[in-house]
Kinemage of the C-alpha trace (Angstrom):
@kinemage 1
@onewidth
@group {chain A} dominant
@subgroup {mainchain}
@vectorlist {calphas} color= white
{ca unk a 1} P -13.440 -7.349 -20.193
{ca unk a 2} L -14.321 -6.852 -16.438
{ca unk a 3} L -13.543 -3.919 -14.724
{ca unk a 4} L -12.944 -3.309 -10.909
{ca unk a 5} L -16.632 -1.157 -11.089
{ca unk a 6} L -18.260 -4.445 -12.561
{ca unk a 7} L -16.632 -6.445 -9.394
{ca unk a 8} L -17.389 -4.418 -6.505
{ca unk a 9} L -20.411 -5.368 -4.811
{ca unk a 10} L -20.087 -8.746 -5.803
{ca unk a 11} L -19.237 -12.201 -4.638
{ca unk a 12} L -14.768 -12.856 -5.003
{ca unk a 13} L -13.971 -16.034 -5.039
{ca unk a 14} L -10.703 -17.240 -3.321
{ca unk a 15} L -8.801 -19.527 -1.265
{ca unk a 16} L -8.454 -20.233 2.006
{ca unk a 17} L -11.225 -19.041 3.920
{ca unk a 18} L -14.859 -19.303 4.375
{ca unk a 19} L -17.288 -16.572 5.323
{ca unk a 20} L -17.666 -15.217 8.321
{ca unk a 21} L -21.348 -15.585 10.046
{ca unk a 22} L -23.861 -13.086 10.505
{ca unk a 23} L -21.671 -10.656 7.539
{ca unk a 24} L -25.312 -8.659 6.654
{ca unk a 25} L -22.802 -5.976 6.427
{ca unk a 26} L -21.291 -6.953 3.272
{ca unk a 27} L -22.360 -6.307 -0.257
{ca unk a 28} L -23.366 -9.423 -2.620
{ca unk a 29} L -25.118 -7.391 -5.583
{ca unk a 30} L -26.461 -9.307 -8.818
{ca unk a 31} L -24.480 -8.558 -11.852
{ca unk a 32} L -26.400 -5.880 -14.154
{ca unk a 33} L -27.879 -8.388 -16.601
{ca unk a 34} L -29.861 -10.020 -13.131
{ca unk a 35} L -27.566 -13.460 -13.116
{ca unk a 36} L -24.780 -13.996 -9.958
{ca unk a 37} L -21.808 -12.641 -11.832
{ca unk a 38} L -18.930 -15.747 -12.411
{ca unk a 39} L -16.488 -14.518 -10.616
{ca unk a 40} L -15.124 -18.093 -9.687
{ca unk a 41} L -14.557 -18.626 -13.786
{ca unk a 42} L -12.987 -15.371 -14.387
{ca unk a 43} L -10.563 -16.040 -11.287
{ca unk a 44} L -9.840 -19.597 -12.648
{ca unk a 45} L -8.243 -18.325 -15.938
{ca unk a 46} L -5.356 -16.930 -13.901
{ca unk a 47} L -4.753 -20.785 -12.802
{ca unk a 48} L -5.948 -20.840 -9.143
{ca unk a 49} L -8.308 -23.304 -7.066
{ca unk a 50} L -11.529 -21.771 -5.694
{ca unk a 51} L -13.028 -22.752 -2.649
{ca unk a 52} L -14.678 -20.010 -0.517
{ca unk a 53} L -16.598 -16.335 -1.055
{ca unk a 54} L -14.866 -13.301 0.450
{ca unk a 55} L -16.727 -9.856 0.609
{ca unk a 56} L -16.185 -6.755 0.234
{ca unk a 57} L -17.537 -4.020 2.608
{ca unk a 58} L -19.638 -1.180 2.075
{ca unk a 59} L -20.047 0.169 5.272
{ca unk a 60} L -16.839 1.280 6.387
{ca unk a 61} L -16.736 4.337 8.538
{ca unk a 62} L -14.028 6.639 10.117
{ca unk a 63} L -15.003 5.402 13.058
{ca unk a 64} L -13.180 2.360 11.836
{ca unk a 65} L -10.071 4.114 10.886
{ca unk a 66} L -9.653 4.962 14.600
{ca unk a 67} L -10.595 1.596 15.782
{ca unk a 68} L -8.299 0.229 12.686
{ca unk a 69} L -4.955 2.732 14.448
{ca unk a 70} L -5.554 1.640 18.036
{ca unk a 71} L -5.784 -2.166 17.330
{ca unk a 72} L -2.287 -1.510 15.284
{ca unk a 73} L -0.764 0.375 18.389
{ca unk a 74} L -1.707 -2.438 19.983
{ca unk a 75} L 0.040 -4.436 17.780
{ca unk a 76} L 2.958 -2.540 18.081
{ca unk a 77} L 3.370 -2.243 21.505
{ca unk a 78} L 3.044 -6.240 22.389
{ca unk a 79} L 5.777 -6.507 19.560
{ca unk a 80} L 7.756 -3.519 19.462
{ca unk a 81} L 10.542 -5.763 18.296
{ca unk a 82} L 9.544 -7.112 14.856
{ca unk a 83} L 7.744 -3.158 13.991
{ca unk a 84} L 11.116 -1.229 14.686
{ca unk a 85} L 13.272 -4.085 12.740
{ca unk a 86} L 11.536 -3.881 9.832
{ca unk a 87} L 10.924 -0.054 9.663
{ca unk a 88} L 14.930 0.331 11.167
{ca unk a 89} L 15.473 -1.318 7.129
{ca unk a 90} L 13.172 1.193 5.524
{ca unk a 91} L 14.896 4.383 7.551
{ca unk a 92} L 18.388 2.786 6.416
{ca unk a 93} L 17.223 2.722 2.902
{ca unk a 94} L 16.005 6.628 3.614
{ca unk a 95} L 19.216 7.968 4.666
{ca unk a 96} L 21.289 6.062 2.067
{ca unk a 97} L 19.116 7.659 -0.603
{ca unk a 98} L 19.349 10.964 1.235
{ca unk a 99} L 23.680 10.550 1.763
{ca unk a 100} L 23.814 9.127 -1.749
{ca unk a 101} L 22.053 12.174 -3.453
{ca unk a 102} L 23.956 14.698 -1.597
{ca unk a 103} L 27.482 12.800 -2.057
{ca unk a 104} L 26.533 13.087 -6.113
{ca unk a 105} L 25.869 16.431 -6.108
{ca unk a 106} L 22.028 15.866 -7.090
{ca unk a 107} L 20.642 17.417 -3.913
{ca unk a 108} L 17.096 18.944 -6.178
{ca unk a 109} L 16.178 15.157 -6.878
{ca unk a 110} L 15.729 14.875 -2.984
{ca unk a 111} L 12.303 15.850 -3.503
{ca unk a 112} L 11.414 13.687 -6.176
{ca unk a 113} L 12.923 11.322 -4.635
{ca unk a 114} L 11.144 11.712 -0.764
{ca unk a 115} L 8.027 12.154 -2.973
{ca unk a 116} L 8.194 8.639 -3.999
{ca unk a 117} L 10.351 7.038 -1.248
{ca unk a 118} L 6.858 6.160 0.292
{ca unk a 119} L 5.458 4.184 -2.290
{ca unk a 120} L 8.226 1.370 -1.015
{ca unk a 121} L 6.216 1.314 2.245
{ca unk a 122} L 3.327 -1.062 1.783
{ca unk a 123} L 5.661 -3.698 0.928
{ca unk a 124} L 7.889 -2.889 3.742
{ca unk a 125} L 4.925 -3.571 5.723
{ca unk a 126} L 4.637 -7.059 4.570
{ca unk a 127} L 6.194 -8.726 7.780
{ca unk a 128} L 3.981 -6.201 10.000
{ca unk a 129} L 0.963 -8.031 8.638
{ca unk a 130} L 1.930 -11.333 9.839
{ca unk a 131} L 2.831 -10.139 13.366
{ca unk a 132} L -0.712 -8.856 13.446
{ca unk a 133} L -2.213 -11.853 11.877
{ca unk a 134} L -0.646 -14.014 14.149
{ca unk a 135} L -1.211 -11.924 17.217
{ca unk a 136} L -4.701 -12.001 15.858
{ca unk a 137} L -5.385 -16.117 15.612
{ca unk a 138} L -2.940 -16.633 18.552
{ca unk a 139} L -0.292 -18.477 16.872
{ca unk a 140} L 2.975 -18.550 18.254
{ca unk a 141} L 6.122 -15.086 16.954
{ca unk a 142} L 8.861 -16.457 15.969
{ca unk a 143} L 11.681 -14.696 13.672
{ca unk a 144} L 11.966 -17.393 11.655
{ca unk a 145} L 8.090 -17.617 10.761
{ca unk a 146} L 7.930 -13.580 10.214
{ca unk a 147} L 10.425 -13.312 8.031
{ca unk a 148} L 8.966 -16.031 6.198
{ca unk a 149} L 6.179 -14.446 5.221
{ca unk a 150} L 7.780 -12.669 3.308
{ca unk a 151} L 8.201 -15.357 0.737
{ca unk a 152} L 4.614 -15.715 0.499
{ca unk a 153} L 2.751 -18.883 0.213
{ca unk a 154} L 5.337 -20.866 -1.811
{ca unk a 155} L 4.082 -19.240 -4.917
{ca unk a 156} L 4.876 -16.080 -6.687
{ca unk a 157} L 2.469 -14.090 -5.932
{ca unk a 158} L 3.590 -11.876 -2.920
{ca unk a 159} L 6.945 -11.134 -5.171
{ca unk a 160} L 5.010 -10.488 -8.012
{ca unk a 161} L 3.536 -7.360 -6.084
{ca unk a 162} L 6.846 -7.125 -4.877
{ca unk a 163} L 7.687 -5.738 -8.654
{ca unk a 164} L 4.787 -3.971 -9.064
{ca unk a 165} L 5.999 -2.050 -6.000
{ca unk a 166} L 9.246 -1.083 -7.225
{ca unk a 167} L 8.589 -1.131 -10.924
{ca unk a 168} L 6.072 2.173 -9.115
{ca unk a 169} L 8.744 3.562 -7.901
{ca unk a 170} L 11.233 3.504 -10.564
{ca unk a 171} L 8.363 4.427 -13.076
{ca unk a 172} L 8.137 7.235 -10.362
{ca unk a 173} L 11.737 8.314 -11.237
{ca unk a 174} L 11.501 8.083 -14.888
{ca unk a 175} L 8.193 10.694 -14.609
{ca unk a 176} L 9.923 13.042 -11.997
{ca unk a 177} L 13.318 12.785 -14.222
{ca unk a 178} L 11.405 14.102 -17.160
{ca unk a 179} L 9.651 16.916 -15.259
{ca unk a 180} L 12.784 18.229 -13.829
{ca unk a 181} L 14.588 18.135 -17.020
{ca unk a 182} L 12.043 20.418 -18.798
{ca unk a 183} L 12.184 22.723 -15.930
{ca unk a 184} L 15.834 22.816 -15.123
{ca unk a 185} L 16.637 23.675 -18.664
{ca unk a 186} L 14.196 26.981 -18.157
{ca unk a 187} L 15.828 28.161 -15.091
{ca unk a 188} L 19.670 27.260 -16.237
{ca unk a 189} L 20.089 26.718 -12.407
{ca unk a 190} L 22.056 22.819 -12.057
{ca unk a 191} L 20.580 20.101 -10.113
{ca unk a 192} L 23.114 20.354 -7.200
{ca unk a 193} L 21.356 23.465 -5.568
{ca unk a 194} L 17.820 23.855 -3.816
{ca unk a 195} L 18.173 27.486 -5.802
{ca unk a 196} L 15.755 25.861 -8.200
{ca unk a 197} L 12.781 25.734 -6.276
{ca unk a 198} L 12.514 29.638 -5.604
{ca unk a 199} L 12.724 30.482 -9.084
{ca unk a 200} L 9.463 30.334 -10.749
{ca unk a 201} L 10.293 27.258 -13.247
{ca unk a 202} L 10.897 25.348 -9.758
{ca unk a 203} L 7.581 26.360 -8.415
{ca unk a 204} L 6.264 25.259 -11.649
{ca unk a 205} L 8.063 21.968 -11.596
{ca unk a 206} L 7.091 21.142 -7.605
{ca unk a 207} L 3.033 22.043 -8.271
{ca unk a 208} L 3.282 19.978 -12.375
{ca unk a 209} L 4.903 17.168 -10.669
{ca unk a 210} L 3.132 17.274 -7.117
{ca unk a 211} L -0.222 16.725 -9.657
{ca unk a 212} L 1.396 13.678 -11.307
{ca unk a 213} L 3.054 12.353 -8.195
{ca unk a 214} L -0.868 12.525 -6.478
{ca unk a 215} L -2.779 10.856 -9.007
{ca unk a 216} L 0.032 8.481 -9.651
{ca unk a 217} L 0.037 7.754 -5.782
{ca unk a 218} L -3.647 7.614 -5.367
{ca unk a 219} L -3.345 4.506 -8.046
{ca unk a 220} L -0.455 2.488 -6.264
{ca unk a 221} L -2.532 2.763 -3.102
{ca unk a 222} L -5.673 1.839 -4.670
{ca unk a 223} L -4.087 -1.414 -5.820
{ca unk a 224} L -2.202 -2.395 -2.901
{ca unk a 225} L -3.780 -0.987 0.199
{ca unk a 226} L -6.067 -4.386 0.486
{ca unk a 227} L -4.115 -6.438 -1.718
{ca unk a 228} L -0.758 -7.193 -0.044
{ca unk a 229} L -2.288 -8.022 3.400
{ca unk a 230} L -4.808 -10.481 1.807
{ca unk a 231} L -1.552 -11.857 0.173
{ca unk a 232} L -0.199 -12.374 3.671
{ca unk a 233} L -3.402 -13.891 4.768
{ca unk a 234} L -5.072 -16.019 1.938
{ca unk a 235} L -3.452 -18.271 -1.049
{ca unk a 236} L -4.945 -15.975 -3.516
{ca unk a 237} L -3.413 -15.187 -6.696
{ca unk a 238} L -1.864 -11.064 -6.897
{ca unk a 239} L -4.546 -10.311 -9.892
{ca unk a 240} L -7.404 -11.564 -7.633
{ca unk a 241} L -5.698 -9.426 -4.618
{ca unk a 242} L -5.747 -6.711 -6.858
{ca unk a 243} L -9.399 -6.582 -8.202
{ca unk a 244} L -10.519 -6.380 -4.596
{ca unk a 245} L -8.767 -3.818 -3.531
{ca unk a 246} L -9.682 -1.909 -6.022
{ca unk a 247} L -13.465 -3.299 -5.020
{ca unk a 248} L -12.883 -2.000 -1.348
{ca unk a 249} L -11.793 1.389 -2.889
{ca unk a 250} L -14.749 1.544 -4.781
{ca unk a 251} L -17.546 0.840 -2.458
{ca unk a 252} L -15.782 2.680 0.575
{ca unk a 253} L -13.957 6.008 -1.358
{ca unk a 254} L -14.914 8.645 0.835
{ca unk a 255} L -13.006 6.394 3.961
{ca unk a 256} L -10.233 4.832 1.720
{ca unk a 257} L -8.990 8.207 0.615
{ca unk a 258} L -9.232 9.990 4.308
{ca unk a 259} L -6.907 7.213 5.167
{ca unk a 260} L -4.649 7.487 2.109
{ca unk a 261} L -4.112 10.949 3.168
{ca unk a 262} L -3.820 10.099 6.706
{ca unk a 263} L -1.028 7.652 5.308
{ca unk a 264} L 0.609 10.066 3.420
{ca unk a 265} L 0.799 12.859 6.157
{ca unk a 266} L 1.761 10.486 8.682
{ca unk a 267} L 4.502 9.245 6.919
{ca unk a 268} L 5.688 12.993 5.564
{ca unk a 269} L 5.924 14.166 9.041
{ca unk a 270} L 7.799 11.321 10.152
{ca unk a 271} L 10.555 11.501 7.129
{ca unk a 272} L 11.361 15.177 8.304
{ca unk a 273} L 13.614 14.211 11.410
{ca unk a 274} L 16.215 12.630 9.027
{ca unk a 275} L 13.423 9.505 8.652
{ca unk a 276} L 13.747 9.045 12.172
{ca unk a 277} L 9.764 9.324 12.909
{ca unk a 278} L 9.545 6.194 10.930
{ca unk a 279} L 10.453 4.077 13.394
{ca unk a 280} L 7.152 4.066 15.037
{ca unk a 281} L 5.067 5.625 12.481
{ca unk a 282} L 5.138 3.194 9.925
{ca unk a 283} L 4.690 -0.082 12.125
{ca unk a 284} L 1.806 1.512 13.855
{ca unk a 285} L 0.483 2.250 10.107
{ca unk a 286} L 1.349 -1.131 8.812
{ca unk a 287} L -0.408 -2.577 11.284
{ca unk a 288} L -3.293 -0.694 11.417
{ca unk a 289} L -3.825 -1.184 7.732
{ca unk a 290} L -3.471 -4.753 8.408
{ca unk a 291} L -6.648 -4.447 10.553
{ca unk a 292} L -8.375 -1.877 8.389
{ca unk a 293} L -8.231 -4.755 5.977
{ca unk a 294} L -9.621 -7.576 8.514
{ca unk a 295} L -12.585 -4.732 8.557
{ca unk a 296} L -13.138 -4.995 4.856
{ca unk a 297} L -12.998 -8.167 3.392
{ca unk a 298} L -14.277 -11.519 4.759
């Protein structure tokens, strides 16, 4: 069995695209035993044509997180259009959650709930990555061509992380749904009150479940921060897309997780005005990753 420590460092094989020249910068490590590891035949079990090595980075700095947010403000403001119609969707989705909650008396799970709500993001940001791909190899915008991305390459694979994203989320619920159930029945106060997160159960319940909710975070990230834009950009199968994300986590933690946070802060602050702050915020971060990942993996 390979895991995504055994990977990193070495050469993934996918479609699509050949190397980039002069990449010194990237990592192509032996496999333990001295021999190139196969990546190519453990890649081909899952079905899919090889042609080309990508690589995986090991060099990334913060520098590159600020060079990653500018290029995606670029992004943004040469197509404000596409980056507030797509995030417009997500905020709608916000404030139904929000109105639906209240209207059924279940105003505690709000916090649960605005815990997880950003765990939907990365695959909101699906049609930000092919504005910035295409502003990236000139190809013409179109609405038509956007929005197509979003069915992927013809294949399955961008809808299979499609249900990995929301099977998160829901799995998300389940976890949160169980932690305030063995809290709420300690402080006898009813979910339709915010009363229950100044008595000390509550506090209990926010700090138990902000724990789980981290590390459960920190996972869905790892997985998908690399993967769903080298969906948008190579015919790769989702397992594949997985592995080296999890590879670009590896061999770049310390950055990866300053930019998770900087993710999640970002996107905390900008749910407080009603979701509002969204409407820049998360294009400017969905493009940005988009770049971050054009950093990463060639």
């Amino acid at each position: 069995m390979i895991d995504a420590g055994t990977i990193v460092n070495r050469t993934a094989t996918v479609k699509g695209h050949a190397p980039e020249p002069g990449a010194c910068r990237k990592n192509r490590l032996d496999a333990p035993s001295g021999r190139e590891f196969d990546w190519e035949g453990v890649v081909n079990q899952v079905g899919q044509a090889q042609i080309a090595p990508v690589t995986v980075a090991r060099d990334l700095k913060v520098s590159d997180l600020g060079a990653a947010l500018a290029a995606g403000w670029g992004d943004f403001k040469a197509y404000p259009g596409f980056g507030l119609f797509f995030a417009a969707i997500y905020v709608a989705a916000g404030i139904f959650l929000y109105y639906a909650l209240v209207s059924w008396g279940e105003v505690a799970w709000l916090v649960p709930a605005a815990a997880g709500f950003p765990l939907l993001a990365p695959f909101a940001a699906v049609g930000l990555y092919e504005v910035s791909r295409r502003r990236e190899t000139g190809q013409p915008m179109s609405w038509r061509s956007i929005l197509g991305a979003l069915r992927g390459r013809g294949d399955e694979q961008l809808l299979s992380m499609g249900v990995i994203v929301f099977v998160a989320f829901g799995f998300w619920l389940m976890l949160a749904h169980g932690i305030f159930a063995i809290f709420l029945a300690e402080s006898g106060i009813g979910g339709e009150s915010l009363e229950l997160f100044r008595t000390g159960a509550g506090i209990m319940m926010l700090l138990v479940g902000g724990v789980v909710g981290a590390l459960m975070a920190l996972a869905f990230y790892s997985i998908t921060v690399v993967s769903l834009p080298m969906l948008v950009d190579r015919d790769v199968d989702f397992i594949t897309a997985i592995i080296v994300s999890l590879a670009t986590m590896r061999s770049n933690t310390l950055v990866m997780l300053i930019w998770a946070i900087l993710i999640a802060a970002s996107l905390f602050v900008a749910m407080l005005p009603l979701f509002l702050g969204l409407l820049v915020v998360l294009p400017v971060l969905g493009h940005a990753t988009w770049h971050l990942y054009r950093r990463a993996v060639t």
